[in-house]
PASEBA-1860 file (N, C-alpha, C; in nm, 3 decimals):
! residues 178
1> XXXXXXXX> -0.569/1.702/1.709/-0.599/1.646/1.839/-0.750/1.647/1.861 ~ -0.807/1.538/1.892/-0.928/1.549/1.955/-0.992/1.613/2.109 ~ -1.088/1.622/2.081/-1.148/1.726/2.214/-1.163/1.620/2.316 ~ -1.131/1.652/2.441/-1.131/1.571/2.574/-1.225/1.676/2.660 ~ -1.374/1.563/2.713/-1.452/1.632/2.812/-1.440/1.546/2.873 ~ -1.458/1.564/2.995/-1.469/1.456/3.100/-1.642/1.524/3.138 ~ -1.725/1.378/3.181/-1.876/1.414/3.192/-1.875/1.518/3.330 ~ -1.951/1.615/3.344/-1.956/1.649/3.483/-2.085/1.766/3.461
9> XXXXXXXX> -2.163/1.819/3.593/-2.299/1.885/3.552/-2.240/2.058/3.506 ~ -2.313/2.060/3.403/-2.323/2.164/3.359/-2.128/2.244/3.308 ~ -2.037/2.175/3.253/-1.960/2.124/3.175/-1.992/2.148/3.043 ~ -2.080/2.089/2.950/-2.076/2.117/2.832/-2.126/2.214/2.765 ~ -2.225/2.286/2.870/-2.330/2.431/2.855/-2.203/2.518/2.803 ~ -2.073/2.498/2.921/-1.989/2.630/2.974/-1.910/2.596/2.834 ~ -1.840/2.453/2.814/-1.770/2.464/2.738/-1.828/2.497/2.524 ~ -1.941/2.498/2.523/-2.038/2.562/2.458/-2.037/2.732/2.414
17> XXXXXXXX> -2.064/2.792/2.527/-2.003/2.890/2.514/-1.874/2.984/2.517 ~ -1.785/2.923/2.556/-1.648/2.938/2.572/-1.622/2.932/2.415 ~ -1.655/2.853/2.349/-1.617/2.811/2.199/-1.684/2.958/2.146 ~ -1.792/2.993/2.180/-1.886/3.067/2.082/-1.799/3.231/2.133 ~ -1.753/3.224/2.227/-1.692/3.349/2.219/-1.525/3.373/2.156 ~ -1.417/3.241/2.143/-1.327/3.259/2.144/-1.340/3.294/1.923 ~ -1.236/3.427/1.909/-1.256/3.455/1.740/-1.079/3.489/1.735 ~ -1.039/3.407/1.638/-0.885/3.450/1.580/-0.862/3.597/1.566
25> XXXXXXXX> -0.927/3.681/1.531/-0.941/3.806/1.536/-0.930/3.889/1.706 ~ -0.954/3.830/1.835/-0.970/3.879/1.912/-0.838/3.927/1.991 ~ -0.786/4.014/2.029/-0.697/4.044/2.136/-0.709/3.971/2.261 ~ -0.570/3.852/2.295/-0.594/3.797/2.462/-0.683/3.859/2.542 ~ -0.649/3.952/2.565/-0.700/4.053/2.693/-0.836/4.062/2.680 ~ -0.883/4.053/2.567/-1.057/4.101/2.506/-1.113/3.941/2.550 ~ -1.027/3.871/2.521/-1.085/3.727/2.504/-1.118/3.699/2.672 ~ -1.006/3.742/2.715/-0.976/3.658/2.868/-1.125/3.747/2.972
33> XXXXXXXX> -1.148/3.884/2.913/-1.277/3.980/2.959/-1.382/3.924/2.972 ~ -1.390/3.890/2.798/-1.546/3.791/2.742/-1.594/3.661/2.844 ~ -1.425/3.582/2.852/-1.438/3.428/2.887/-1.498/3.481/3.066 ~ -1.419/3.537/3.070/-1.438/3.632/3.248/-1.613/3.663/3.287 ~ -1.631/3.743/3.152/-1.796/3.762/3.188/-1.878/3.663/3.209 ~ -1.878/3.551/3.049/-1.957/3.452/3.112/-1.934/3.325/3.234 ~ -1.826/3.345/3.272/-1.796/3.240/3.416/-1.844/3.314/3.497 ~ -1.872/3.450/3.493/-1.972/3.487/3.559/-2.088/3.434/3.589
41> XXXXXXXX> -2.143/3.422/3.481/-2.265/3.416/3.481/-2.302/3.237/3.513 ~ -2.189/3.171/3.464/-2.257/3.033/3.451/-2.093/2.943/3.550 ~ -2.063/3.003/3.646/-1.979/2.954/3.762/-2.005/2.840/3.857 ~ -2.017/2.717/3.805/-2.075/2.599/3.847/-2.035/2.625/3.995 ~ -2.105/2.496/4.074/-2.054/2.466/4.242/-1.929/2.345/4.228 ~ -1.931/2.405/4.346/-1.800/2.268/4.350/-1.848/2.113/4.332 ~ -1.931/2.093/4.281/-1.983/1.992/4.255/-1.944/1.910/4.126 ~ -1.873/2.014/4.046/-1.850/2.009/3.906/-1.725/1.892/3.929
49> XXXXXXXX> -1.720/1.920/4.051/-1.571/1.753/4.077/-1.633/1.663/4.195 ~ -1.618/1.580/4.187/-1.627/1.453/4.237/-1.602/1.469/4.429 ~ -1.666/1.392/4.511/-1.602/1.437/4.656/-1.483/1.367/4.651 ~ -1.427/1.272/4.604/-1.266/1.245/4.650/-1.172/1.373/4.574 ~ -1.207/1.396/4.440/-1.158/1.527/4.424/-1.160/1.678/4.486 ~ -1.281/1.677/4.511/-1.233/1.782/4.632/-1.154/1.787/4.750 ~ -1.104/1.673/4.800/-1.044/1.667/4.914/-0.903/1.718/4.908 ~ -0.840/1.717/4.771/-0.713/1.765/4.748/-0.611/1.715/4.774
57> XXXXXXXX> -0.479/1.736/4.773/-0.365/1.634/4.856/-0.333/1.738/4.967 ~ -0.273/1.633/5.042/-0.219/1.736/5.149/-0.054/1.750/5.143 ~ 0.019/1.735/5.061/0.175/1.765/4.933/0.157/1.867/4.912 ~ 0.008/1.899/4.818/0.050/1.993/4.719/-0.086/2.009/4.630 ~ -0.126/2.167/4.597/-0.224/2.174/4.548/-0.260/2.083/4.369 ~ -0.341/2.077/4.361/-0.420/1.963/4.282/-0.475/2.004/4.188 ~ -0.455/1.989/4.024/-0.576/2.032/3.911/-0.583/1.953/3.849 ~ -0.701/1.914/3.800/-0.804/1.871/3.757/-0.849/1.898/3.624
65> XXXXXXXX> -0.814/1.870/3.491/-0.852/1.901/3.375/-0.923/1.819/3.340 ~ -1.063/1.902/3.329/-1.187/1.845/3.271/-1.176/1.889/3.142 ~ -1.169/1.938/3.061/-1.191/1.991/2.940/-1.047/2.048/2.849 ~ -1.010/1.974/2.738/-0.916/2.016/2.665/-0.952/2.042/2.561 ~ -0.923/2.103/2.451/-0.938/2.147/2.312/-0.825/2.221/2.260 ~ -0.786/2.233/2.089/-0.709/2.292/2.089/-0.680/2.462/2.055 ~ -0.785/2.536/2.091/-0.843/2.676/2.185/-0.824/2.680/2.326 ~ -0.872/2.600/2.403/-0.858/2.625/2.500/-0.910/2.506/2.619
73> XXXXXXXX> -0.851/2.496/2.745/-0.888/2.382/2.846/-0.951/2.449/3.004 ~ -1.027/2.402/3.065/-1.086/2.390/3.177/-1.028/2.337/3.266 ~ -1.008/2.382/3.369/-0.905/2.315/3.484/-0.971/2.360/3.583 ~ -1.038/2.250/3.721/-1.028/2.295/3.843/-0.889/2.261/3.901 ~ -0.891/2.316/4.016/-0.781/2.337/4.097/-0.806/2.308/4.226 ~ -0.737/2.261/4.310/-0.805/2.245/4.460/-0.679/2.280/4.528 ~ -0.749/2.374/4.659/-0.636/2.427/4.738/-0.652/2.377/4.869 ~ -0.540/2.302/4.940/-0.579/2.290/5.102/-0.488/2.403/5.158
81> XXXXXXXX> -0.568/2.436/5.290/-0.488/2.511/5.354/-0.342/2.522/5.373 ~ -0.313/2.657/5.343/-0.127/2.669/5.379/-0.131/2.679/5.174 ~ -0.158/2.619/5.095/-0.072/2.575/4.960/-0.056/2.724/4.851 ~ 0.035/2.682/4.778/0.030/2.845/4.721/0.145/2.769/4.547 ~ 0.119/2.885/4.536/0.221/2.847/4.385/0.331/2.945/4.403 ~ 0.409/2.876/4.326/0.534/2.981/4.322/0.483/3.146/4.252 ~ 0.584/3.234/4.232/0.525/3.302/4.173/0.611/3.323/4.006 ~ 0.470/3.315/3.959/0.513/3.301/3.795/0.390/3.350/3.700
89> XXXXXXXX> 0.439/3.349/3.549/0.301/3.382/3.435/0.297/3.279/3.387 ~ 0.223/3.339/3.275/0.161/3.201/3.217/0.198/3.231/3.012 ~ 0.162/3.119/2.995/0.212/3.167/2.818/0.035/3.174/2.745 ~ -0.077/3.250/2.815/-0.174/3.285/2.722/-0.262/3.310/2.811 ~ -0.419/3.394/2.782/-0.472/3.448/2.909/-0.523/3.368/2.975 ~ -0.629/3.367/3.099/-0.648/3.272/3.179/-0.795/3.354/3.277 ~ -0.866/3.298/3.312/-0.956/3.358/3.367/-1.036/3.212/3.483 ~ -1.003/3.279/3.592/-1.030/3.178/3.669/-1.178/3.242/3.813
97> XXXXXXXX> -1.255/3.147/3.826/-1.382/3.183/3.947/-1.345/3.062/4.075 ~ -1.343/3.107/4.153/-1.335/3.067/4.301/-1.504/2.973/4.292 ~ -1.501/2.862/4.381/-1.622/2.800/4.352/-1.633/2.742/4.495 ~ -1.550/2.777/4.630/-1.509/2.738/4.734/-1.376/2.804/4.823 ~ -1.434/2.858/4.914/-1.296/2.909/5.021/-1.250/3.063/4.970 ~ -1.132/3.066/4.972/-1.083/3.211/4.963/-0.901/3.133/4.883 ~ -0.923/3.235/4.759/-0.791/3.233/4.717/-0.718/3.401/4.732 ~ -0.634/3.363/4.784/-0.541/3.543/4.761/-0.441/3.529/4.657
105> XXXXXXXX> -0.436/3.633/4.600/-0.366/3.669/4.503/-0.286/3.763/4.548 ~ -0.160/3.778/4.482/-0.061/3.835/4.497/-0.002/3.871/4.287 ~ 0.010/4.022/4.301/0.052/4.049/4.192/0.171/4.151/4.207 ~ 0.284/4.126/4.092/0.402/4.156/4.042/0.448/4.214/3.986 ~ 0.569/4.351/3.976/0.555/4.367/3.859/0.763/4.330/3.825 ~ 0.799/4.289/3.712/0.937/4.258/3.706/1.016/4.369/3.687 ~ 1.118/4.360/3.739/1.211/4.501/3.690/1.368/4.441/3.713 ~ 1.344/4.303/3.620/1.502/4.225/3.568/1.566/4.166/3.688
113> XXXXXXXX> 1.573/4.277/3.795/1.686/4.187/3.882/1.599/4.160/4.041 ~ 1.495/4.203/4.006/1.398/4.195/4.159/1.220/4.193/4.074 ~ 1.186/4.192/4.184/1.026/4.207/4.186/0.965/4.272/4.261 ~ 0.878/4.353/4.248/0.800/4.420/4.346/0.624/4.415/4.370 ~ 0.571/4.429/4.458/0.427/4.354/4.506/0.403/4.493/4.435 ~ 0.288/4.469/4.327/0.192/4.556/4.319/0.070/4.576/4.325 ~ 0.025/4.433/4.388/-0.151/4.421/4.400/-0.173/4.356/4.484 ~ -0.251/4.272/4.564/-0.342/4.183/4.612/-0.487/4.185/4.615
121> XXXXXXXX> -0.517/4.052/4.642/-0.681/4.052/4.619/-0.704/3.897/4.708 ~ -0.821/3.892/4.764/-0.872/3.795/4.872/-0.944/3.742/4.746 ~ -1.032/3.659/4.664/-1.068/3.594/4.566/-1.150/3.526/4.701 ~ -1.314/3.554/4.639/-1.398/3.520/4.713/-1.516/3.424/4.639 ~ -1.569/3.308/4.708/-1.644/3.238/4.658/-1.740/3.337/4.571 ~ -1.736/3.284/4.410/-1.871/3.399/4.282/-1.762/3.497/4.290 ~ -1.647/3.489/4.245/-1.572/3.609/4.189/-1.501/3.548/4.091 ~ -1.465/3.620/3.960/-1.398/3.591/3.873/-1.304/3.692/3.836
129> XXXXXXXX> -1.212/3.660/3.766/-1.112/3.703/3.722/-1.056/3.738/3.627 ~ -1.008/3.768/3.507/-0.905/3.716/3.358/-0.793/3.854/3.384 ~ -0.713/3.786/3.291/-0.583/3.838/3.250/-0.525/3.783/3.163 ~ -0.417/3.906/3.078/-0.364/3.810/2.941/-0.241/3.910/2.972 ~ -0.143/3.801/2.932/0.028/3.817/2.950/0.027/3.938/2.840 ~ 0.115/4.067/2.839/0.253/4.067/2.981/0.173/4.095/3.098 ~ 0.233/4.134/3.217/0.173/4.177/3.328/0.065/4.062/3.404 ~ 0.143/3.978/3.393/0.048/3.893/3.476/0.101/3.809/3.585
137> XXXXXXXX> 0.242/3.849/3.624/0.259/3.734/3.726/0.223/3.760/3.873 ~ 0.226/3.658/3.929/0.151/3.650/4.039/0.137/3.516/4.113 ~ 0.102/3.487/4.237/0.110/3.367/4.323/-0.041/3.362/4.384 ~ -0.075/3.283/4.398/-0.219/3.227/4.438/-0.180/3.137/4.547 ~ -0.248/3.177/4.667/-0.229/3.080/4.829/-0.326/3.037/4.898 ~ -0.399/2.958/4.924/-0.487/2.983/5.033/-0.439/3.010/5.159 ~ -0.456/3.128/5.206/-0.457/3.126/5.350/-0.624/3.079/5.444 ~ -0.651/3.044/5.385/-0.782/3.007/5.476/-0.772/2.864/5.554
145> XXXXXXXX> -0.876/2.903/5.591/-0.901/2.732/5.701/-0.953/2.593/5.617 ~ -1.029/2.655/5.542/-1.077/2.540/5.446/-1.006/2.505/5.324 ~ -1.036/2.415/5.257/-0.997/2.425/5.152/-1.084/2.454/5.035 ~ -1.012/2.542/4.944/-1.056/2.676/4.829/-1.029/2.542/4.714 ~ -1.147/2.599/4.624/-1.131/2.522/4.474/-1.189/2.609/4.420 ~ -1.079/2.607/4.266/-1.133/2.758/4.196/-1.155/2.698/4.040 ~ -1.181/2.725/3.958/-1.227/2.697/3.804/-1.140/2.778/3.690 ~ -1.041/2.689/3.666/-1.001/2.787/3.551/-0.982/2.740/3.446
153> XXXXXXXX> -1.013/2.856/3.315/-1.013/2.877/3.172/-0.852/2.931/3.105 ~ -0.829/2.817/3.032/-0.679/2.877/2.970/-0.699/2.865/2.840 ~ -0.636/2.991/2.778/-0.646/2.976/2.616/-0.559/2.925/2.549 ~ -0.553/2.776/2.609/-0.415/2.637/2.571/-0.477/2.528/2.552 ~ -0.428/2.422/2.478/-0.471/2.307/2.489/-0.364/2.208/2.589 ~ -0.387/2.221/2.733/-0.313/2.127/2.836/-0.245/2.017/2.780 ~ -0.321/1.976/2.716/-0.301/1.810/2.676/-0.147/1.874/2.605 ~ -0.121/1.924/2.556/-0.019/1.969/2.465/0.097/2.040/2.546
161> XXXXXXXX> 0.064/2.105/2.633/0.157/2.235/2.679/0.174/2.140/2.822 ~ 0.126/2.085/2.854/0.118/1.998/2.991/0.071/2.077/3.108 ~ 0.089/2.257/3.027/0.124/2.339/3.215/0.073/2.496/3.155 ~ 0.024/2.538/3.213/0.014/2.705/3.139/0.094/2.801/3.174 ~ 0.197/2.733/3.263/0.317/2.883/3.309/0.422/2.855/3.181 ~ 0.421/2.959/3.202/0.554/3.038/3.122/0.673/3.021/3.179 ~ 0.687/3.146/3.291/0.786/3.114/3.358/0.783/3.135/3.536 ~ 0.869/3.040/3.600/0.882/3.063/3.739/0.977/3.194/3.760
169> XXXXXXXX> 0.908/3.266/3.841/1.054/3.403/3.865/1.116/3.367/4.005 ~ 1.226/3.336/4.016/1.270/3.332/4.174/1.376/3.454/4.188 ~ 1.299/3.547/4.246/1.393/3.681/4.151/1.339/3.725/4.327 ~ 1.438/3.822/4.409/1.377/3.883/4.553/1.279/3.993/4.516 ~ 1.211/3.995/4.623/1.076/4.074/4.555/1.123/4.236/4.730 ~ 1.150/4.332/4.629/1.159/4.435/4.698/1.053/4.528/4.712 ~ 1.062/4.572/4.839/0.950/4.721/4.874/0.966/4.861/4.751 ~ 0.817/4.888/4.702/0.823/4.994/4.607/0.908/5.123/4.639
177> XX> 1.005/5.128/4.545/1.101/5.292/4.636/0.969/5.363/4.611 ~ 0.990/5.448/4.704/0.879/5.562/4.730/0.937/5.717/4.779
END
């Protein structure tokens, strides 16, 4: 498969280094750290999409794959207020930076016949993230007023997988016995 960029500023710097860190040798989790650090460092503005793309739908949140390869793809995402994902994982790690608004996170842990909340986090414009499966499911919402667009890195080639979840859990999510 050939590599798909779509032009956009400062795009090919990131996807540049993304390449120079990903090694067959590496553990997900090490990878998803590395990819994590430098979106740190080089976490474009929301500018990296277009203004009709930022506007988002008002259905249903919106991504945006700028960058495919078969290592790994670039996806913004755009959130309008109220939108959220089900809650589910993904089939490889993922490391995503907020570039606009507030995303909350909600994390999971499975125990077969239920689910239980074991984390949250407000995801604030210049914050980044990674994680690599197991232990990764979780739901992403905006509760804010605006609408949130966040940047994410999957160690998939989209074009291929169409989707980076794994699986949807619709499983009741119970209070931790304590």
């Amino acid at each position: 498969m050939t590599t798909m960029t779509l032009t956009r500023p400062g795009l090919a710097e990131l996807v540049t280094e993304v390449r120079k860190l990903l090694s067959p040798s590496a553990r997900p989790r090490e990878t998803a750290f590395a990819v994590a650090g430098l979106l740190r460092r080089r976490l474009p503005s929301p500018e990296i999409l277009t203004e009709e793309e930022r506007l988002g739908d008002p259905g249903h949140y919106v991504g945006h794959t700028l960058h495919a390869e078969p290592a790994f793809s670039i996806m913004a995402v755009v959130w309008r207020p109220g939108q959220k994902t089900v809650i589910h994982d993904h089939i490889t790690w993922c490391v995503f930076g907020v570039l606009q608004g507030v995303e909350y996170e909600t994390l999971y842990r499975d125990h077969g016949d239920h689910l239980t909340e074991i984390g949250r986090a407000a995801n604030r414009v210049g914050e980044v993230s990674g994680f690599a499966p197991p232990g990764d499911i979780h739901r992403v919402h905006n509760t804010g007023e605006e609408t949130a667009i966040s940047l994410h890195v999957y160690g998939a080639d989209l074009r291929a997988v169409r989707s980076s979840v794994r699986r949807v859990y619709d499983l009741p999510v119970l209070p931790v016995a304590g």
